[in-house]
TORSEMAR-477756 format. One record per residue: x, y, z of N, C-alpha, C in turn; residue in three letters. Coordinates in steps of 0.1 Angstrom, whole numbers, plus 5000, padded with zeros to 4 digits. Example, Ala and Ser with C-alpha at 12.3 -4.5 7.8 and 13.67 -1.06 7.14 Angstrom:
<pts>
513249435078512349555078513249675078ala/512849785071513749895071512950005079ser/
</pts>
This chain:
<pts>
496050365013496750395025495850475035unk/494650525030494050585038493150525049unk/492850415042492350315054493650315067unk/494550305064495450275076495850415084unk/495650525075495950655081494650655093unk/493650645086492550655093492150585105unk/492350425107491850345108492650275115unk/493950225114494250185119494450125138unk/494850265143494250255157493450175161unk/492050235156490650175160491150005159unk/491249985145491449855142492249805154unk/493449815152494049765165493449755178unk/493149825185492649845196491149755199unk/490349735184489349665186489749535189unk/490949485187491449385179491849305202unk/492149415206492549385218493749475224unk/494549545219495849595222495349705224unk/496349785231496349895238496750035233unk/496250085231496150235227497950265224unk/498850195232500550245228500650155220unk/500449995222500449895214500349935199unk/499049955197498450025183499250165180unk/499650265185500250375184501850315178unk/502250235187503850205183503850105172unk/503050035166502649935160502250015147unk/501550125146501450225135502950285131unk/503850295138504750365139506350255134unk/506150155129506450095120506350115108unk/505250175103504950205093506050345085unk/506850435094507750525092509250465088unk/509250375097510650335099510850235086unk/509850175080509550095069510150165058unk/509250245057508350345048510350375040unk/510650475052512150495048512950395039unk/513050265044513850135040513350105024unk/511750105026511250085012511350185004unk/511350305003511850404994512850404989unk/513750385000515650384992515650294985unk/515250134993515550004982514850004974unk/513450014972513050004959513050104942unk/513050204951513550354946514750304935unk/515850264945517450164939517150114929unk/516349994934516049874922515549984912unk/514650034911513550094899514950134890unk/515350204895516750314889517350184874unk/517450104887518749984881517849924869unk/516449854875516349744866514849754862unk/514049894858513149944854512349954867unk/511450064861510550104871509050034879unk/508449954861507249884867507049824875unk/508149694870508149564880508549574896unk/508849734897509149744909507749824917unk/507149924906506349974911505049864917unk/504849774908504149674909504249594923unk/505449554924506249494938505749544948unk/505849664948505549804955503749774963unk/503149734950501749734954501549574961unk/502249494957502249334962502649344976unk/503349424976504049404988502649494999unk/502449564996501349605003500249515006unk/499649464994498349344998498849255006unk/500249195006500649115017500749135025unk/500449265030500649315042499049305047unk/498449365039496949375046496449275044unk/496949115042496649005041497348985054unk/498249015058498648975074497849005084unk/497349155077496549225087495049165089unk/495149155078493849045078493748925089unk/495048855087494848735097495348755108unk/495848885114495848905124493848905134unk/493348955126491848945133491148815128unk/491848735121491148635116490148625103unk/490048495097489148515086487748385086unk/486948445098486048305099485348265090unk/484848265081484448215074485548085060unk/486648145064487748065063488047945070unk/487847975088488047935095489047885101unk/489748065098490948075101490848205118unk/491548135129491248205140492248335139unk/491848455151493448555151493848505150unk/495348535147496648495145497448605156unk/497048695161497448795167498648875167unk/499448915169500149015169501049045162unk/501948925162502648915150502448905140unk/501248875133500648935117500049075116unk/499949115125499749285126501049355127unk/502149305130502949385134503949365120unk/504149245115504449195099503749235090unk/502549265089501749325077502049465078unk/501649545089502149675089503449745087unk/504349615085505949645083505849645065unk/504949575061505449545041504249655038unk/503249695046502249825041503249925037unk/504149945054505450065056506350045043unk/506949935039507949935028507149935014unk/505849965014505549995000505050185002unk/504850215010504250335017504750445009unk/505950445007506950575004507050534987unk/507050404989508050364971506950404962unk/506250344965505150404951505350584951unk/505450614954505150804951506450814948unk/507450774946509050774940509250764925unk/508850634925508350534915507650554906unk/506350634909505550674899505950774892unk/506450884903506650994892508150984887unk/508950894887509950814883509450804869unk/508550724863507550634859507350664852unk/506550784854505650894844506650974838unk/507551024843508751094840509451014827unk/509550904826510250804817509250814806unk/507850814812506850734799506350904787unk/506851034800505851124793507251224790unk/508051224797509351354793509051444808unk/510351524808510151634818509351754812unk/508651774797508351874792507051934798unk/506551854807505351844806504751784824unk/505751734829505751644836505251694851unk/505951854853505051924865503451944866unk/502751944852501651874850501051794855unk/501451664846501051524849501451484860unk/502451514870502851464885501551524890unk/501751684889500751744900499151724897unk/498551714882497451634888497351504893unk/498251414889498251284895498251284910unk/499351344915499251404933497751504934unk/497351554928495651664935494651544935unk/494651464921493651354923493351234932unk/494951174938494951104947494151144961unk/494451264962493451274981492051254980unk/491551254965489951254965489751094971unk/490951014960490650854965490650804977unk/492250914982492150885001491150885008unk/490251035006489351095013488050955013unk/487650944997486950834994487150705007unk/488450655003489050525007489050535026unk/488950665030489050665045487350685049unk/486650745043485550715047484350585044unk/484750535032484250375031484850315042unk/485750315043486550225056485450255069unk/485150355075484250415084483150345083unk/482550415069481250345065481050175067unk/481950115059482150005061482249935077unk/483249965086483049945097481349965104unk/480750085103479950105111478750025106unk/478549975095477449855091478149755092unk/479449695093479349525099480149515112unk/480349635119481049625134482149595131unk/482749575121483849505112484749575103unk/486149555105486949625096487049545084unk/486649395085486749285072486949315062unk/485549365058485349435046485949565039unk/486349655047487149725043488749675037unk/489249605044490749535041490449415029unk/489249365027489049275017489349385005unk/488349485008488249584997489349654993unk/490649634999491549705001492749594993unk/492649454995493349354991493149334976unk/491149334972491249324963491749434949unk/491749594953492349684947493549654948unk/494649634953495449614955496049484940unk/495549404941495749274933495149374918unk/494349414921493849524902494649594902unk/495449644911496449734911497749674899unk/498049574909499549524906498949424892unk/498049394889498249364878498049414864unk/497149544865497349644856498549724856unk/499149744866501149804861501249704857unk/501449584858502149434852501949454840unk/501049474836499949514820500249624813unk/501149724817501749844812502749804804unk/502949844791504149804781505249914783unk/506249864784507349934785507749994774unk/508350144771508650184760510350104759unk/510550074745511949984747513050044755unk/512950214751514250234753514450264772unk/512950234777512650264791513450134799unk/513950024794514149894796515649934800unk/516349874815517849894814518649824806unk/519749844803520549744793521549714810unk/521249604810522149484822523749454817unk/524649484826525949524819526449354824unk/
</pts>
């Protein structure tokens, strides 16, 4: 997400749009963000936490797969797609934005007990800004050697997909499993 905290704008604005365009177009990402927390947050409650947390991460690469074809993928030879895949991708970034941090320590809470759990949340939350920090300045770096956000969003799609399929790869403790009435 740090790529998009960071980055986004620029992105946009390189892209052709206008400094509100890209501002109000970022700002989807709140109004999302909200929807995805409650619903998936829901689901997790109801019908276990992974497959949603996981969701959580898909639903994100799909997004920066829109975002992606909103600038195009030439070597694909696939042209912009323009606005409306920027403005659709940044809407399923927003609905995964909030749910994961719900979710996880939802998650962790199920897998480890509350005995312990102010622990394991709070280094899990201290260690994440290293990866933001990381994740927002390769994005930079990246940009400023290929004039191109490409690569950063490739790099971002493909974490994403390692993401969601190592939660997929997490075994559920049985009794963590809902019983469906």
């Amino acid at each position: 997400m740090s790529f998009v905290n960071a980055h986004f704008i620029s992105y946009a604005t390189d892209l052709g749009y206008s400094q509100m365009v890209a501002a109000a177009s970022f700002s989807l990402i709140g109004a999302a963000s909200i929807i995805g927390a409650v619903v998936l947050g829901y689901l997790s409650d109801k019908h276990g936490r992974r497959q949603y947390l996981a969701s959580s991460y898909a639903l994100r690469g799909i997004g920066f797969t829109a975002v992606l074809l909103s600038m195009g993928v030439s070597f694909l030879g696939i042209p912009p797609l323009g606005i409306w895949p920027l403005l659709v991708g940044i809407t399923f970034v927003g609905l995964s934005w909030n749910a994961v941090v719900g979710i996880t320590a939802a998650y962790a809470s199920d897998h480890f007990g509350v005995t312990n759990f102010g622990t394991i949340y709070g280094t899990m939350f201290a260690v994440m800004p290293l990866g933001s920090g990381l994740g927002a300045s390769l994005g930079g770096i990246l940009f400023d050697l290929r004039g191109s956000y490409d690569f950063a969003i490739w790099s971002n799609l493909v974490s994403l997909v390692v993401t969601t399929i190592v939660v997929m790869l997490v075994k559920d403790k049985p009794e963590l499993v809902p019983k469906v009435n």
